[in-house]
C-alpha positions as CSV (number, residue, x, y, z in Angstrom):
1,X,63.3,-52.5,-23.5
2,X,61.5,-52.6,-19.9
3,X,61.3,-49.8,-16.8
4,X,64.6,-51.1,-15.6
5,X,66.8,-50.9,-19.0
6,X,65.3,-47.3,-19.4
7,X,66.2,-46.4,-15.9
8,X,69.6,-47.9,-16.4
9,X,69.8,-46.2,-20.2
10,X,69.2,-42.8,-18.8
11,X,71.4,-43.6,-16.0
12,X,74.1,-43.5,-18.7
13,X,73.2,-40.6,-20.0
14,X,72.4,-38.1,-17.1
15,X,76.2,-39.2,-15.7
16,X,77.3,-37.6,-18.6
17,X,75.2,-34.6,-17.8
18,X,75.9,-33.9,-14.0
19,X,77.6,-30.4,-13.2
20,X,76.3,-28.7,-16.4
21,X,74.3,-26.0,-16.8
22,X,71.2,-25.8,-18.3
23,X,71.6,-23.6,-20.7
24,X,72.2,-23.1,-24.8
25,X,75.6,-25.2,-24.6
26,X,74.0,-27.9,-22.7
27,X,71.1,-28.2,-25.0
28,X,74.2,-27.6,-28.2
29,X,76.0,-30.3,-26.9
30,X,73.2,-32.8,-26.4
31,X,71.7,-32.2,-29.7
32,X,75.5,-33.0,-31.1
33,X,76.2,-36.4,-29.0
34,X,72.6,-37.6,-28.6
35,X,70.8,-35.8,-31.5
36,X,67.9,-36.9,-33.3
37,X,70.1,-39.1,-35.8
38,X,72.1,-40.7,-33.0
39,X,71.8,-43.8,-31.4
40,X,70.9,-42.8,-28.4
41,X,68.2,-40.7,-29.5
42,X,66.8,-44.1,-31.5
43,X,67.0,-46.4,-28.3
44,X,65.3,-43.7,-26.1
45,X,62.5,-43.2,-28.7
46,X,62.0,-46.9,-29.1
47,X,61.9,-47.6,-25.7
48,X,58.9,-44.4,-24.8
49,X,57.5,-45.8,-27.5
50,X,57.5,-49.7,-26.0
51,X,56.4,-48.2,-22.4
52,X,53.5,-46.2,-24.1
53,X,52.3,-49.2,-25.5
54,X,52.8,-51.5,-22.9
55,X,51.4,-49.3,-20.6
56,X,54.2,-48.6,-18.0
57,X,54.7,-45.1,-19.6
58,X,52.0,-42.0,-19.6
59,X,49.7,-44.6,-17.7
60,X,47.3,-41.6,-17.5
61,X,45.3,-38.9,-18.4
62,X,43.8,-35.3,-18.2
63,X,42.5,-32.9,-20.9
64,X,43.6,-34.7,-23.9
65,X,47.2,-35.4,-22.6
66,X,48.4,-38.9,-21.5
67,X,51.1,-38.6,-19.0
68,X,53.3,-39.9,-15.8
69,X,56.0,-39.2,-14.2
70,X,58.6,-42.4,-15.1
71,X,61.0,-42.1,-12.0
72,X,61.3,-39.4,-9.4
73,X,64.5,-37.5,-8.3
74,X,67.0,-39.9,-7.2
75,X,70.7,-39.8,-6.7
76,X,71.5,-42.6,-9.9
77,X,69.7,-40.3,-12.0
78,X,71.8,-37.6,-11.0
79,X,68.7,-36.0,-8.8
80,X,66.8,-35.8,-12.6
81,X,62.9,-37.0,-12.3
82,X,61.9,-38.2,-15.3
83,X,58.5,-37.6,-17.1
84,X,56.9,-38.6,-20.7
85,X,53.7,-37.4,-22.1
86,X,52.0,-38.0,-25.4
87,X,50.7,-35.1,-26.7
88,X,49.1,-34.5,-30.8
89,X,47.9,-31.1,-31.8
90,X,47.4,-29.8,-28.3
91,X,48.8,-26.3,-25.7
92,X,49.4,-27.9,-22.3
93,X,49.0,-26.0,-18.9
94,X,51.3,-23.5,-18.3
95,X,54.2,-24.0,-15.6
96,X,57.6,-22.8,-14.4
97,X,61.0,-24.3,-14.3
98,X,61.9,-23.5,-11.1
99,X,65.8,-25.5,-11.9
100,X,65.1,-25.5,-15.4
101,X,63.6,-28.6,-17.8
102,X,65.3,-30.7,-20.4
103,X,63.2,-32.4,-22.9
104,X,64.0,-35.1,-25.5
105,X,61.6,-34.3,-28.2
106,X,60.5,-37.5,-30.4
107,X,58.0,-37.1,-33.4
108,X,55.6,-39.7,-33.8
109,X,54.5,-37.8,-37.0
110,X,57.3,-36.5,-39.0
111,X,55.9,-33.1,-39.3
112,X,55.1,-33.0,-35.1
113,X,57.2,-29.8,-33.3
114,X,56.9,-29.2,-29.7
115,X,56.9,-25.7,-28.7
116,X,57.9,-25.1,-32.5
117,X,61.0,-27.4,-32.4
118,X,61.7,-30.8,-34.4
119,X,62.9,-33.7,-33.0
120,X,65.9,-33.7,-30.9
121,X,67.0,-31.7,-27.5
122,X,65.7,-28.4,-26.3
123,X,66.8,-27.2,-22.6
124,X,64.7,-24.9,-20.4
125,X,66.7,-22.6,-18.7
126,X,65.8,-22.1,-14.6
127,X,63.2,-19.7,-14.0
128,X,61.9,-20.7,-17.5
129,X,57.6,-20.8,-18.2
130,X,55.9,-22.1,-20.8
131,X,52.6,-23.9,-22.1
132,X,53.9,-27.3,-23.4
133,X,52.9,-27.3,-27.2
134,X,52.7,-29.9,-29.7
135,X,51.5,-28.7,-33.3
136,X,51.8,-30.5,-36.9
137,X,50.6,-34.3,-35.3
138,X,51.4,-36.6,-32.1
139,X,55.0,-36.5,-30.2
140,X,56.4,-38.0,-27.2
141,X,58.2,-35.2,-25.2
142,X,61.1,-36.9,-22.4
143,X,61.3,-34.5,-19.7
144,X,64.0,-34.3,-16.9
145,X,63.5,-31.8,-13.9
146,X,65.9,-31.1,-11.6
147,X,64.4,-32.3,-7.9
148,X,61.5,-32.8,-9.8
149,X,60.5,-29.1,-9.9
150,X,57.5,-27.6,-11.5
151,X,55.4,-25.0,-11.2
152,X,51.7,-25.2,-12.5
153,X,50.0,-21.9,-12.9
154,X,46.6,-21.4,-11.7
């Protein structure tokens, strides 16, 4: 898969997004139709994993966390920007969710949680904070923000 089957992947998917909430029943919902065992969850996975290691995702780097924003807001992705970092045994900078944050949590070793969850969808509600967490081994976390929003804390 390259940039512009991703793009056109989670095209697909955000459509089928647009107007909800983000909230418990969004996060329910996507964990139901795109869930860790589905095959959306496999194609998205295989393809972070193809741009990490080609080099067109997370193309950088800062305190142990490789990073990069994917796409930015735009009306085809239902005004979603799109990140994906690679993170292994490490508490990210704390930030807000002004609109909220959606992330696609992949494992890259079985035992890997972020922010104490296993693979699969877990939905940010707006106004949310956190410092991203991966414990247990290395993930790739999928993160959509609405307008792009975030908040770093100083």
């Amino acid at each position: 898969m390259n940039k512009a089957e991703f793009h056109q992947r989670l095209q697909s998917l955000v459509t089928q997004m647009a107007g909800r909430a983000l909230d418990n029943t969004l996060e329910e919902w996507l964990n139901h139709e795109h869930g860790a065992d589905s095959a959306t969850y496999a194609a998205l996975k295989q393809a972070c994993e193809t741009g990490v290691a080609e080099g067109w995702l997370c193309e950088r780097e800062a305190g142990g966390i490789r990073y990069g924003r994917v796409f930015k807001p735009e009306t085809a992705l239902q005004d979603f920007s799109v990140d994906v970092v690679d993170m292994k045994d490490i508490k990210g900078p704390h930030h807000s969710h002004p609109e909220g944050e959606i992330d696609l949590i992949m494992p890259l070793d079985a035992a890997a949680q972020f922010d104490d969850r296993p693979a699969g969808w877990l939905v940010y509600p707006p106004g949310s904070a956190h410092h991203p967490t991966v414990s247990q081994g290395r993930a790739l976390v999928l993160y959509l923000l609405p307008q792009g929003r975030i908040e770093f804390t100083r």
